[in-house]
N, C-alpha and C positions, 0 to 999 in steps of 0.2 A: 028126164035127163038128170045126172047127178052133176048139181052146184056147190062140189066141194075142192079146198083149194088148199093144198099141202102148207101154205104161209100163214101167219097171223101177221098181225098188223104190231111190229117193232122188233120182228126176227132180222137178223141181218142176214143176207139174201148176197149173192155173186149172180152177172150174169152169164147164162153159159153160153151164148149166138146174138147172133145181130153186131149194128156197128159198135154198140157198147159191150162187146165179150171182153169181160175179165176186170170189168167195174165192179164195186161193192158197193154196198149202202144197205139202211135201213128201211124196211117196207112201213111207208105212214099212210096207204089203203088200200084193202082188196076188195073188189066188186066180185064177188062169186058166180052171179049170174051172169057178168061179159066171162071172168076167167079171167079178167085182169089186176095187175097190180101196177101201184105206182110208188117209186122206189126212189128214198133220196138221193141227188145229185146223180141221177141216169134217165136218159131219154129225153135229153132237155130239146127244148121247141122252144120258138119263138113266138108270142102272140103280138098282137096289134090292137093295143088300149087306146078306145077312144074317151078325153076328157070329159067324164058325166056333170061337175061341179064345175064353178067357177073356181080356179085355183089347184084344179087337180090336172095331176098332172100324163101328162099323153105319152104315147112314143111306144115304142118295143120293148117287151116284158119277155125277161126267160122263164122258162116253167118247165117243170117235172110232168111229160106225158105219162097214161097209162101203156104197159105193156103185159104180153102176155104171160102167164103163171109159168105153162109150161118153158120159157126162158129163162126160169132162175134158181137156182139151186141152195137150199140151206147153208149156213156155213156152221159148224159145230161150233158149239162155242169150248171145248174142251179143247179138241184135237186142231181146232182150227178150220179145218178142209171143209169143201164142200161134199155135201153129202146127202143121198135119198134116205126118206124119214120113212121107219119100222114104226108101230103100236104095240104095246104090250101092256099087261095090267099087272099095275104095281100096287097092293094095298086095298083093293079093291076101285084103284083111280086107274081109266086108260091113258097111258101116259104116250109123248114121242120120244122114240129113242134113235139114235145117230146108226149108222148102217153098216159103216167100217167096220171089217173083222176087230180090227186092236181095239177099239174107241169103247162104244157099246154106249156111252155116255147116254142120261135123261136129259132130255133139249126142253129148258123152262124157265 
């Protein structure tokens, strides 16, 4: 099975479905092997911290869920837009490149 996953970890990412369509944020991690990523300020949940220490403290925590890769789309950092990521070799380096006809931009 191929565990490869169009994001790196600090692209900023839009989502395109689910109840968070049309959030942004920056990707701070991708698990290749689920296919997911977890993207700041989207997908937020609520957890339930139990106090481990004396003095620490308990209650409801919001946190950043994983979601899935295919849900989010690069944002160019040029052109602005989202957009599906070409390769091509620049220099003898495989580079990513933005997918818009007008753009063409290297994503890095």
């Amino acid at each position: 099975m191929d565990n490869k996953v169009h994001v790196k970890t600090g692209d900023t990412v839009i989502v395109i479905n689910g109840k968070d369509r049309g959030k942004s944020g920056k990707v701070m991690e991708v698990s290749p092997k689920e296919g997911k990523v977890i993207v700041e300020g989207v997908n937020i949940i609520t957890k339930h911290k139990k106090p481990r220490k004396q003095g620490d403290p308990g209650g409801l925590i919001k946190a950043e869920s994983a979601l899935y890769a295919s849900k989010v789309q690069l944002v160019c950092p040029k052109c602005g837009r989202p957009t599906r990521i070409g390769h091509t070799i620049n220099k003898g380096e495989k580079v990513r490149v933005c997918k818009k006809s007008d753009c063409k931009a290297v994503i890095e």
